[in-house]
C-alpha positions, 0 to 999 in steps of 0.5 A, a space after each residue: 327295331 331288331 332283326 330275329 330271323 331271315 328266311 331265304 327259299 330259292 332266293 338267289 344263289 340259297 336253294 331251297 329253305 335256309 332259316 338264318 337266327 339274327 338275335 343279338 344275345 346278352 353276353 356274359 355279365 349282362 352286356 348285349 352282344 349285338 354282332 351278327 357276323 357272315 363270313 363269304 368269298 366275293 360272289 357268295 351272296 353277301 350282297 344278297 342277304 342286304 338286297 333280300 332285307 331291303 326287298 322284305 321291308 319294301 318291295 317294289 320300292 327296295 333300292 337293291 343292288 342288281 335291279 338296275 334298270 329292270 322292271 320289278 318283274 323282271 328284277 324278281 324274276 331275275 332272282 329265282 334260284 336258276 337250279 329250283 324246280 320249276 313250279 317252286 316258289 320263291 320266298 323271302 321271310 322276316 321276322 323283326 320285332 318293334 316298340 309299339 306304343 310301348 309294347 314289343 310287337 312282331 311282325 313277319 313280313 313274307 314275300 313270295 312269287 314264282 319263276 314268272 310272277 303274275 303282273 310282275 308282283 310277289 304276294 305280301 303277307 304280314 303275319 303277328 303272333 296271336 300271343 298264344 303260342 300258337 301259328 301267326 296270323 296274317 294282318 290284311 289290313 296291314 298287308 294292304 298298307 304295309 308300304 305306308 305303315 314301313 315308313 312309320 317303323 324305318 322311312 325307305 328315305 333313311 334306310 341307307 343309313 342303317 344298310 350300307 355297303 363297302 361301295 357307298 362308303 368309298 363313293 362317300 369317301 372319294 365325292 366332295 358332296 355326298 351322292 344322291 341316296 345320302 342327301 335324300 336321306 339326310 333330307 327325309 332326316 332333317 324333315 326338309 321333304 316334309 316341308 317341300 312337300 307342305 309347301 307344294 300341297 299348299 300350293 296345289 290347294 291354293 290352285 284349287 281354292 281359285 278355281 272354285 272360286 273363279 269365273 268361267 272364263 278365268 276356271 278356262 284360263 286357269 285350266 289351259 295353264 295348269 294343262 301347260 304346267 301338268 304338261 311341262 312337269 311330265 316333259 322335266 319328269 321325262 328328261 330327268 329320267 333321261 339323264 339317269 339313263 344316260 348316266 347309266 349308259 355313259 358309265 357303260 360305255 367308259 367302261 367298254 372304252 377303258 376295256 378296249 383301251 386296256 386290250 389295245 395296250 396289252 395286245 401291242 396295239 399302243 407300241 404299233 401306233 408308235 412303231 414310226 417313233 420307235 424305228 427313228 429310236 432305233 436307227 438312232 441308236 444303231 448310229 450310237 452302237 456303230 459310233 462307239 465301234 468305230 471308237 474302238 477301232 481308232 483305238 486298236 489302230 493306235 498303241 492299245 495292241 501293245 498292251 497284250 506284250 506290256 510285261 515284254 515292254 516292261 522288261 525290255 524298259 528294265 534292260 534300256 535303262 541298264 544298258 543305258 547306265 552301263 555305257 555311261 559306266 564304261 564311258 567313265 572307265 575308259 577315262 578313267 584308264 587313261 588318266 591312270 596310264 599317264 599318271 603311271 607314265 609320270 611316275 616311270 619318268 620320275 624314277 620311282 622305283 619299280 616295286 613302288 610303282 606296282 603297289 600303285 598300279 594294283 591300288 589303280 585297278 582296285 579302285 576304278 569300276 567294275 564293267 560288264 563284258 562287251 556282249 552283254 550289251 545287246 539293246 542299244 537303246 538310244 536316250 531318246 528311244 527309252 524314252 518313248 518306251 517310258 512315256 508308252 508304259 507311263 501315260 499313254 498305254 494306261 489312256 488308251 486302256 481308259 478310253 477303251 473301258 469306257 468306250 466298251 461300257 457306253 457301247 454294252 448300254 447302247 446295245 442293251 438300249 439297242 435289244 430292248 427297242 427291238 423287243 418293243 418292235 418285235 411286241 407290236 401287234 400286225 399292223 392290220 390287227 393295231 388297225 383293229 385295236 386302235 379301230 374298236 378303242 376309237 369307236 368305244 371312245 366315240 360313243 362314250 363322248 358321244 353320249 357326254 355330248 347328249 348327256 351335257 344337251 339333256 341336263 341344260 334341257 333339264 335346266 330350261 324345263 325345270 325354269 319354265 315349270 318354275 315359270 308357269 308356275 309363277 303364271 299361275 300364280 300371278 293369274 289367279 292373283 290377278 283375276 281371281 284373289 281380288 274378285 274374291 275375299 278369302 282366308 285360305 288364299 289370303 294367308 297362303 302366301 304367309 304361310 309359305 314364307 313361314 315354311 321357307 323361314 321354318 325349313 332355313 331355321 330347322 336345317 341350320 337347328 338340325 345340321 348344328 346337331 349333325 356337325 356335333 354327332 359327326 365330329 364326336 364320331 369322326 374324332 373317335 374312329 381317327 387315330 390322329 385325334 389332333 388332326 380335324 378338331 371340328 366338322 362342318 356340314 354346309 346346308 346347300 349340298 351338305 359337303 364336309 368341311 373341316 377345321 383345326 383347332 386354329 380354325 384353318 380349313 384342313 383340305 380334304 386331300 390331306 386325308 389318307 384314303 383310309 381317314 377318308 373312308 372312317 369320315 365317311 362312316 363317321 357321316 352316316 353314324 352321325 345320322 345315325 345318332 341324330 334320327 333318335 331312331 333304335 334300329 339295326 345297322 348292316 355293312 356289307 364289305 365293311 372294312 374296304 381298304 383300311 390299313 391296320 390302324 384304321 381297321 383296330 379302330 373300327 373293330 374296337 369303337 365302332 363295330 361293338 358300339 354302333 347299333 343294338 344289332 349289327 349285321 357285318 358281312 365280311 370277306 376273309 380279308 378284311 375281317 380276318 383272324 386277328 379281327 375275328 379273335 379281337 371281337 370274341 374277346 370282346 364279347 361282342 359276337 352273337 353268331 357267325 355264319 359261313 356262306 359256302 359257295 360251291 361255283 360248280 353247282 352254283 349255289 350257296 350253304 349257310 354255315 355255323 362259324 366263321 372262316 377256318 383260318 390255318 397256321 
């Protein structure tokens, strides 16, 4: 299958008729360019193209990503241009062309409908060339069956393969199972629906064979519990729809939860809530500011006022220490003189002669100390007071500037700790607008668990009806084997039992045939697109719930935690490339939002290996930040590019404008 052109007419945010060509072309050397690349801001109507060839190829049954809950008219409704003329029609036309026993054939699938469809439905036209070149011509007998024959070209069961967004990569990525959409597909790609379903149609003819062959009396019985089994089936229907209301709702209200939780925080209303903790904290750390003061306090008390004259204290130490060297100097002299006097005494008493006795005089006065005068001496500091102004200037005054320091460091970071509670207090919301915050917090909290409670009930409820389907169809089994089987010899209800072991033992053998080859596909791919080739030498795909798991080359389970978020995502598009691969099927892929949150290795990956080589034609509709310039310039140079397109999305107007080119990206 290959897509040639879609056309988009009041479809959406596309006013009027934009055509957009989606052939892939041979590049040079005759290499097939398959990329078709859009190019638009979120809210552009990226997701809008995907939903428009989802809504082409099936109509009612297309799982598009704005339906919801809504009603197919509803939906349809929903996607009229809000700005085109009232009786305008909206269309969506595709043309794609498809190998046909061996022969290309083309098919134009055209849906249209008004503002207000009738009975909720579009108008299904599917058009052929006439190969004459002239204007196609409407198939109404495949127009009738179209839905039918679409699962021959591209089963709606495997279509998620092949058109996937951003989401459902990252929901695949972050699940330990895949979601629902996948498994379905994985299911309808095994052939597994095909072997349920033979198994129930076996079933269904078996219940008829009985009843045609059975009594009045036992045809009764029979009915009463089909009657019980068609009755259960619709309450198990009921409930299973239930639940995904439910699901839906839930997911609703934790969004409004964490939305009012979110508002409680931002508007103060958590500081509020804990102003009691915070007025404690507060008055703690006022005691802490006034401890430190009174600290401070005890120290200017003591010596530390001395500090503002140290250099007096200091000169005055000097002056003691001199004075104290001084007297101790005269002290000496004053000795001195008088053993000089008796000496001289001794020598007059001897008779030395009196030049003699001058010559020793003047040697006296020479040799003794020279003194100071008298009035130098103006300190007297005792030994003990120079003492004390020694150890002040030493040890204690340099202790108390210490301690001060520290003290007035611990006292800045109370202070500072001391402002920042008070700007938290001074943040709190009024105490009657926290009751209203923490009011609408409780309640979105209550509903949400609230509907967890009625979620839990109905998915048990789903359970047990699940089990007494399963138990009255045992019933009905067992009745007609009873009373019906024995009276009556026949080959169709004689086998049917072999039959139905044969399509459980088939269905086991043709899951763990087909996931071997999927484990294959998956870890060749997966290997590819992983930078780290030595990280998983092996995948493994368990066959109850399809979960991933995988292996080193010494077969040690490797924890899927151990992958970034970006290998996990390659993971994931390693899974649906595998699937891909292993449907055998030549068809299109699309990826909106194609590259999420891969880092720069992650993404070269993807735009080298995967994006050039996954399809014939691959639709890539990309934001300017994912696929950017050097990406852009990267898949140029490849050759792999057959057109770009810009979606210009004008917010005021409100509408979108397909452009030829990509995004202009500056200097």
């Amino acid at each position: 299958m290959k897509f040639l052109e879609l056309v988009l007419q009041n479809f959406g945010p596309y006013i009027g008729r934009q055509e957009l060509n989606l052939r892939p072309i041979d590049a040079e050397g005759g290499e097939l360019a398959p990329i078709i690349l859009f190019g638009g801001m979120n809210g552009g109507g990226k997701t809008t193209l995907m939903d428009a060839i989802r809504l082409a190829l099936y109509g009612q049954r297309a799982q598009c990503s704005t339906r919801g809950s809504l009603n197919y008219g509803d939906f349809l409704a929903q996607c009229v241009n809000r700005h085109s003329e009232p009786h305008a029609k909206t269309t969506i036309e595709l043309l794609f062309e498809q190998v046909v026993d061996n022969q290309q054939v083309r098919y134009r699938i055209i849906r249209t409908w008004d503002r207000y469809p009738k009975e909720g439905r579009e108008t299904l036209g599917i058009y052929q060339p006439d190969g004459l070149g002239n204007s196609d011509w409407k198939d109404e007998g495949l127009s009738e069956t179209w839905d039918e024959y679409v699962e021959t070209l591209l089963p709606l069961g495997i279509s998620n393969l092949f058109l996937f967004d951003g989401e459902q990569v990252k929901e695949l990525a972050e699940q330990e199972a895949p979601p629902p959409l996948v498994s379905s597909a994985i299911k309808s790609l095994l052939g597994l629906e095909l072997a349920e379903r033979l198994a129930v149609d076996l079933e269904v003819l078996v219940n008829r064979k009985r009843k045609t062959l059975a009594g009045k009396k036992e045809r009764a019985e029979i009915e009463a519990i089909e009657r019980r089994l068609e009755e259960a089936q619709q309450e198990h229907q009921q409930l299973q729809q239930q639940v995904k209301d439910l699901k839906r709702e839930r997911q609703s209200a934790l969004e409004e939860e964490e939305r009012a939780t979110a508002v409680f925080r931002a508007q103060g209303g958590k500081i509020a809530e804990e102003r009691a903790a915070l007025e404690a904290q507060l008055r703690s750390q006022k005691q802490e500011v006034e401890r430190h003061r009174d600290r401070l306090r005890e120290l200017a008390a003591g010596c530390l006022p001395l500090v503002a004259v140290e250099p007096l204290l200091q000169m005055a130490h000097k002056q003691g220490d001199w004075e104290a060297q001084e007297t101790r100097a005269r002290l000496v002299q004053g000795a001195m003189q008088e053993r000089d006097q008796r000496l001289l005494d001794l020598l007059q008493g001897l008779g030395l002669a009196k030049p003699k006795l001058q010559q020793v005089q003047a040697f006296l006065r020479e040799d003794g100390p020279a003194t100071q005068d008298e009035a130098a001496l103006w300190l007297g500091l005792s030994d003990r007071q120079l003492q004390g102004l020694g150890a002040l200037l030493g040890d204690r005054l340099g202790d108390g500037i210490r301690q001060t320091q520290t003290t007035q460091d611990h006292l800045q970071e109370a202070l500072e700790a001391l402002t920042r509670t008070e700007q938290l207090i001074a943040q709190a919301a009024p105490k009657e607008d926290s009751d209203r915050l923490l009011l609408a917090m409780t309640q979105a909290q209550g509903e949400r668990q609230k509907l967890d409670a009625t979620l839990e009930l109905r998915e048990r409820e789903v359970q047990q009806r699940g089990a007494e389907v399963e138990r009255i169809k045992k019933e009905l089994a067992s009745y007609g084997e009873q009373n019906v089987d024995r009276q009556n010899a026949n080959h169709l209800i004689d086998n049917a039992k072999s039959v139905q072991r044969t399509l459980a033992q088939f269905r086991e053998r043709l899951t763990l045939r087909k996931l071997n080859k999927l484990e294959l596909e998956v870890t060749e791919c997966f290997r590819y697109l992983l930078h780290k080739s030595d990280l998983v030498h092996r995948v493994v795909i368990e066959a109850e719930d399809f979960r991933l798991l995988l292996y080193d080359r010494q077969g040690q389970m490797v924890p899927k935690h151990r992958l970034s978020a970006g290998e996990k995502q390659l993971l994931a598009i390693a899974f649906l490339w595998g699937l891909a691969r292993v449907s055998g099927r030549q068809l299109p892929v699309a990826i909106d939002t194609p590259l999420g949150r891969l880092d720069s290795s992650h993404r070269q990956n993807l735009v080298e290996r995967y994006f050039p080589a996954a399809s014939h034609q691959v639709i890539l509709l990309s934001t300017d930040t994912e696929i950017r310039e050097p990406e852009a310039k990267q898949l140029r140079e490849f050759g792999a590019i057959a057109r770009e397109y810009r979606l210009d999305y004008d917010p005021k107007l409100q509408q979108t404008q397909v452009k030829p080119g990509y995004f202009e990206f500056g200097e």
